[in-house]
N, C-alpha and C positions, 0 to 999 in steps of 0.2 A: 248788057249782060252783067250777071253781078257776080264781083268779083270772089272766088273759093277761097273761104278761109283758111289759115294754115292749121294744123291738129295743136300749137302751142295757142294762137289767136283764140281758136272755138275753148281750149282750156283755160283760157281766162277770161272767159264770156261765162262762163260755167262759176269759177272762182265769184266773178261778179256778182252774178244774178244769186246764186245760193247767200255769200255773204249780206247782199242785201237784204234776205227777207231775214236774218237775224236780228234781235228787236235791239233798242237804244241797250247800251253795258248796265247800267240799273235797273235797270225793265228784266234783262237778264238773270243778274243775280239775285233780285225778288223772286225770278222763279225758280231758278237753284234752290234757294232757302224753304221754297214749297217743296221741291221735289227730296228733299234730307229729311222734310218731314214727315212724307208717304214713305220715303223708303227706309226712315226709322222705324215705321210702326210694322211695315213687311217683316223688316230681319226681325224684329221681337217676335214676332206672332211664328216664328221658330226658334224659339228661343238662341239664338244667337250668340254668341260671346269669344274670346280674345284674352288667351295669355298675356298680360304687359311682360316685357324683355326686361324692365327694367327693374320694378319689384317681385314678378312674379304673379300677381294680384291677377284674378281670374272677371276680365270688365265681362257685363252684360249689356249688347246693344239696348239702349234705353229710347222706347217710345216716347216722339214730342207730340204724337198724338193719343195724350193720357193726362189725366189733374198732375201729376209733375212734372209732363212738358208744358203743358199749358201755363202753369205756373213757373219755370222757367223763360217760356217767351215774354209772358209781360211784364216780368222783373226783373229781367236782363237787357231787353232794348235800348236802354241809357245806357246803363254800363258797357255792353256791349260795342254799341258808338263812340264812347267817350274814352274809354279802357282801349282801342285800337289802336294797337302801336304803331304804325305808321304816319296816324294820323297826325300825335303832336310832333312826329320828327320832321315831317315833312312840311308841315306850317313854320314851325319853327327855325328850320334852311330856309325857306323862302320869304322867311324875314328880311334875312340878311341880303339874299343874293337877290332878292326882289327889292330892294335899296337899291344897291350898286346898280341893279338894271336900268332905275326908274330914273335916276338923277343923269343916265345918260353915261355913265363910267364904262360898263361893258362893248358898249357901243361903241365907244371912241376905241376902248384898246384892241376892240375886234377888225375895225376900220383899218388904222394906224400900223397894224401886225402888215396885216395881206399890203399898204399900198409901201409900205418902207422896204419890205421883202428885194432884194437881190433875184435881175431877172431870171438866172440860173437856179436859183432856189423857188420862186416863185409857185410853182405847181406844188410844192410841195407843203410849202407855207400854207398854199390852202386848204388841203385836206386836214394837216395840224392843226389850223386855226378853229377850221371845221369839227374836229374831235372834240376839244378845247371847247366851242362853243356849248357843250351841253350845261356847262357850270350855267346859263343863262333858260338851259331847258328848253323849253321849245321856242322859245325864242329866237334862239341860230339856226333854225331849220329856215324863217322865213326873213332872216337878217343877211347871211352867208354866201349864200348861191347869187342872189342875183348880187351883190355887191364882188363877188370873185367871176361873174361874168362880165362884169362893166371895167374890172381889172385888164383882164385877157383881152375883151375889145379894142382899148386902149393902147396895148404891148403888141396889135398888131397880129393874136391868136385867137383862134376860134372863141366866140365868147360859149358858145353849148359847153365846149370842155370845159371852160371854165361854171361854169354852173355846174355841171355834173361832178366836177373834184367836189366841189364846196359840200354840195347834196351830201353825196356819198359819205363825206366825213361829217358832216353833221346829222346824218341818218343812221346810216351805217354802221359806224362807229360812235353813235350815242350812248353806247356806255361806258366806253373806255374814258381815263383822265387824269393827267396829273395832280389834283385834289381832289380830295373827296368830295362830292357835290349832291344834292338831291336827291339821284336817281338812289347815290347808296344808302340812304337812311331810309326813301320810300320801301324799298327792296330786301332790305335787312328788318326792317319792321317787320314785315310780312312774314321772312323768314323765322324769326322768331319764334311767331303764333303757330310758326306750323309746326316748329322742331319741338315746342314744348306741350303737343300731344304725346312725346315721349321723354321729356326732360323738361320737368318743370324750372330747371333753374339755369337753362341754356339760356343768353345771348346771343345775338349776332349782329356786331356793330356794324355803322359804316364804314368801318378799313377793312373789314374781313376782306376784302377783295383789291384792297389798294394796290398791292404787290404788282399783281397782274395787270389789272387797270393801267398802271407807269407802263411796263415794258410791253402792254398792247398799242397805246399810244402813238411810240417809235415802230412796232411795227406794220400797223397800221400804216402809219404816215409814208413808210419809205414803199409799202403794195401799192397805196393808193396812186399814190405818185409815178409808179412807173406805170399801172393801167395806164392812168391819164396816157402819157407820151410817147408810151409804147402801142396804146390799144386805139385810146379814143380821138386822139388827133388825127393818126394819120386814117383812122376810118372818115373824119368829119373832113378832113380835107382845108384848103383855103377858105376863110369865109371873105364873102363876095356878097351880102345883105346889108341892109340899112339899122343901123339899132336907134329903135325909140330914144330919144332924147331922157337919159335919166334927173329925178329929182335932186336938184342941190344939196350933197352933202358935205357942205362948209363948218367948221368947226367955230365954236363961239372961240372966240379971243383970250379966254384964262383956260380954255380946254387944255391946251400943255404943260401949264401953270399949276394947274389943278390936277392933273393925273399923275406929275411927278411928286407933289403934296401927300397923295393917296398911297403913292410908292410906297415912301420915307415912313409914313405912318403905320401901314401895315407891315413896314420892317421892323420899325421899332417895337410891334407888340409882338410878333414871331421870336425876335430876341427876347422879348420878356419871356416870354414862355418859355424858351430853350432857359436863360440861366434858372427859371423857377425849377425846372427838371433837374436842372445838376449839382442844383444846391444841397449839401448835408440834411437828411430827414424832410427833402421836400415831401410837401403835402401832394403833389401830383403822382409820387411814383409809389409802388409795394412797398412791403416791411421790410421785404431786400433792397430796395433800391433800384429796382426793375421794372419795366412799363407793359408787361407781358405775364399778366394782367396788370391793371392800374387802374385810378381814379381819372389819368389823362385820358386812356383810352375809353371811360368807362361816361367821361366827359367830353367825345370828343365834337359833341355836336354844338353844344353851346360855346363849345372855345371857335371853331369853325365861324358861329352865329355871329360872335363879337367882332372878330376880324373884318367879316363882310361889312357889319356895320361903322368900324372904324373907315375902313377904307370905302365905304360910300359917302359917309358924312362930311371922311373929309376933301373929297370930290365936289362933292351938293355946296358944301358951301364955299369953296377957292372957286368953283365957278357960278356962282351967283344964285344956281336954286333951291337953297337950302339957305332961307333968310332967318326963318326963327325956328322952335323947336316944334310947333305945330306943322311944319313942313317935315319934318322926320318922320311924325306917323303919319300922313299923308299920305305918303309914296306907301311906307308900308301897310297903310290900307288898300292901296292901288293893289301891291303888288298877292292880296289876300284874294281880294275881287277876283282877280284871275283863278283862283285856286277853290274858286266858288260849286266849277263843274267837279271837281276832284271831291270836294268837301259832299256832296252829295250821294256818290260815288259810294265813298265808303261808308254812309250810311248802310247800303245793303250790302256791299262787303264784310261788314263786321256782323250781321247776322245769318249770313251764309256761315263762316268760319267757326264763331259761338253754338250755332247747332251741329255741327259737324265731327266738334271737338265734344260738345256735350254727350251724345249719343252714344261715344264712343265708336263710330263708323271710320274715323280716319285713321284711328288705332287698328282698328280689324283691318283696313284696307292697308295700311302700311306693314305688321306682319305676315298677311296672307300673301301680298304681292311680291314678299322680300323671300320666303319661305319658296313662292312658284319658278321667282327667279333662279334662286339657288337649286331647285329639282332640275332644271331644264339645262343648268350651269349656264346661262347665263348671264355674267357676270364682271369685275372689271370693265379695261375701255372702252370694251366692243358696245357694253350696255349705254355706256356715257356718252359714245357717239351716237347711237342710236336714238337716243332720250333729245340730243341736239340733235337734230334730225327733226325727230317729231315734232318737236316743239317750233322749229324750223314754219315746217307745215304747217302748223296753228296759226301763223302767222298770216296766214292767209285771208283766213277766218274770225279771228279776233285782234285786232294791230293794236290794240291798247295794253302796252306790257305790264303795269301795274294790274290792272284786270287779268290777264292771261294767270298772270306767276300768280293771282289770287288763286284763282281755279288749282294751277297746278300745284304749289309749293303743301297746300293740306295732304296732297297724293303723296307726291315724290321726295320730300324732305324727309318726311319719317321714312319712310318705304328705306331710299339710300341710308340713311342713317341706322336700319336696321343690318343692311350688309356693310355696315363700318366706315360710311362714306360722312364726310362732317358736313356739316347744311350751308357752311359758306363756296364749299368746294360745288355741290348742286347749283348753287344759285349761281355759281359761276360760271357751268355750262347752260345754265336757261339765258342768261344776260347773251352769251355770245350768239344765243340762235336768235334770240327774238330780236336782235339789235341787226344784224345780218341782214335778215330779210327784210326788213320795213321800208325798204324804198324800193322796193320791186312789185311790193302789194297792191292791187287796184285798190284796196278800203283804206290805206291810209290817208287820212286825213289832208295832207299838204301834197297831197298826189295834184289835185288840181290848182295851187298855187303854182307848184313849181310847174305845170304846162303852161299858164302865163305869162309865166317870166321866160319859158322857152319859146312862149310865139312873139316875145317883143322882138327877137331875132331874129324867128325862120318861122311866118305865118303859118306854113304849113305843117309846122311841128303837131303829131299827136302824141296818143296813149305809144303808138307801134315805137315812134322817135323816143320816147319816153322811158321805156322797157329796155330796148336796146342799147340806149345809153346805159343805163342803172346794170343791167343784170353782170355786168362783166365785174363789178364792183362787189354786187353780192357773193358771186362764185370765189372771187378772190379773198375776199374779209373773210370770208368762212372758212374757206381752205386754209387761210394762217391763224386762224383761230384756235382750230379744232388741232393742227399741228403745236401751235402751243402753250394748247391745256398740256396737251399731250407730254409737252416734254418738263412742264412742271410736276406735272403726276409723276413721273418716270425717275424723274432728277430730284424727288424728293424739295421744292422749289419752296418757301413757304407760297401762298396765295394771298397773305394780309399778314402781320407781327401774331405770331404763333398760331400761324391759322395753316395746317398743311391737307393733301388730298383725304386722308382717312384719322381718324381720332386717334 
């Protein structure tokens, strides 16, 4: 007889099946870029239009199906691709941090972290180390878990809990981080493009969100940690299974030699940079003397870029793989190669956005929706929860959060920014939803790696063993998440160096 499934079971058979008939994310957004161009030539054919807030200037939604869309699609397709600000920031980061990946630096110190860890601290190490891992990007999703389960096996604890701290904080908590990393330059790009449908001369750096990112971190680190010992151990119980024999991970012989080299190095150039900051009429700071705004902050990707590459190189080469300088770009052609699907990507990303903005459709849609909100009053954090929430949801359906925040941020960046909400502050409740949910999703991608790594332990482990571990982690990350945005909103907090809730 076959066994009744439960009403959450059949809802994630439901989640499944729908998610999968949604086509590859570029396949996708070629057909967004279709559909902005039927639904530009609809609103024109009533003649359509949109007060700007900003100058006052009366837009007309503009048909791209007419001789001046048509003419704007195939003179804009380069520019459009190449002109994507995301694009060079985010190759650019993983110049550097795709170095330090490829010579092996990240990996020792992610290693190194969790096995030196104090067994008292040890759970909690891993969810930190796990956070921390996203400077490596998706890389500590499949690096993490199973290395913080072969930990726990070891120490004589459940190795599942330990796999699921790691998960968690490397899923989970994929956006949080003590530096800046990838994820904020991808994300801040994007932001950008969208706020300046209504501010042409908006930014939004990678630190807009540092703030927060540090003290999510820490909070992060000490939720995850007590799920883990309070929730997930004593649910899992003794473990009494056989663990597959893991692969040798012995370190080369100048590995300690070499990471403290990288240390020293990457101090030395941090100190450079702080006395270049405090020097009389440094060239990094305002005409006052202040970094809020500045050339540093205005720079702060390429000073990021150098770092990485100082302290990869001098890693590569204290431990032997980095013999001449055609091994430099090596690695960083390695570490390009990877970013090949991404690169592809925002090809139709950036002509989804370029039409969107050209038409003038995301103007109309940002005062219309900002104007409906305010009729209906709602507005403030009821709205902001709600928006995490939604976007929560999305998650379900689309788990690639570069993709997603594409879609969303042309909406709801201008839209908040018309009820006086600053677009770094937005981007800071989409990061916390979409980062939440990702490892509860059946579509994320590394859903089936980490079942893997959970049957070297417990053959019978499935999707049910899977979910269950995960979802206690989700409910938790969220809950302190959403408490606090909450209390940075409230408290006046900034969210990045002069970056606060509302303008």
């Amino acid at each position: 007889m076959k066994e009744k499934k439960s009403f959450f079971q059949r809802f994630l058979d439901i989640v499944e099946r729908v998610g999968n008939k949604l086509p590859d994310p570029f396949v996708l957004f070629i057909g967004l870029a279709v559909m902005m161009i039927i639904i530009s030539y609809i609103f024109s054919l009533f003649n359509a239009s949109v007060v700007h807030p900003g100058n006052g200037e009366t837009l007309a939604i503009k048909s791209l199906i007419s001789a001046e869309g048509l003419q704007f699609i195939l003179t804009s397709m380069l520019s459009n691709f190449t002109g994507f600000a995301p694009l060079g920031l985010v190759l650019v980061m993983m110049l550097g941090i795709g170095l330090a990946e490829k010579v092996g630096m990240l990996d020792y110190a992610v290693r190194k972290t969790i096995l030196k860890s104090p067994p008292f601290l040890l759970t909690y190490t891993v969810v930190f180390v796990g956070i921390m891992g996203n400077l490596a990007s998706d890389a500590a999703i499949v690096l993490i878990p199973p290395l913080a389960a072969l930990v726990f096996y070891k120490v004589g604890r459940h190795p599942l809990a330990g796999l699921a701290a790691g998960f968690a904080g490397a899923g989970a908590g994929f956006t949080a981080n003590l530096f800046i990393a990838g994820t904020d330059a991808l994300l801040a790009g994007i932001s950008t493009e969208a706020a300046r449908f209504l501010d042409e001369t908006i930014t939004i750096t990678p630190a807009d969100n540092w703030f927060f990112n540090v003290v999510s971190v820490f909070a992060l680190t000490i939720v995850g940690g007590l799920v883990t010992t309070r929730f997930i151990e004593p649910r899992l119980g003794k473990y009494e299974g056989d663990a597959i024999e893991e692969e040798n991970t012995e370190d080369l012989p100048q590995a300690k030699r070499a990471f403290i080299h990288a240390i020293i190095a990457g101090l030395i150039y941090v100190a450079i940079i702080a006395v270049t900051i405090f020097i009389p009429n440094s060239p990094l700071t305002n005409e006052e003397g202040g970094l809020i705004p500045s050339p540093f902050l205005d720079g702060i990707v390429p000073i990021i870029l150098i770092f990485f590459v100082i302290i990869g190189v001098t890693f590569g080469i204290s431990v032997g793989n980095i013999k001449s300088s055609k091994d430099v770009s090596k690695y960083m052609s390695e570490s390009i190669k990877d970013m090949s699907s991404y690169i592809v990507l925002v090809f139709a990303i950036a002509q989804f956005t370029a039409y969107f903005n050209w038409s003038n459709l995301g103007t109309w849609v940002a005062v219309n929706g900002a104007e409906f909100l305010k009729d209906i009053n709602f507005t403030g954090m009821p709205l902001i929860i709600g928006y995490i929430i939604f976007t929560a949801l999305m998650n379900f359906l689309i788990t690639s959060g570069s993709a997603k925040w594409a879609i969303e941020a042309p909406i709801f960046v201008p839209m908040f920014m018309q009820l006086g909400y600053h677009p770094a502050f937005t981007q800071a409740a989409y990061r916390i939803a979409d980062s939440s949910t990702n490892i509860i999703t059946p579509l994320f991608p590394y859903m089936v790696i980490i079942l893997a790594f959970m049957q070297r332990y417990d053959k019978k482990a499935s999707i049910g063993t899977y979910i269950s571990l995960m979802l206690p982690y989700t409910i938790t990350f969220l809950a302190t998440w959403i408490i606090l945005i909450m209390l940075f909103y409230y408290l006046g907090i900034p969210f990045g160096p002069g970056i606060h809730a509302r303008f």
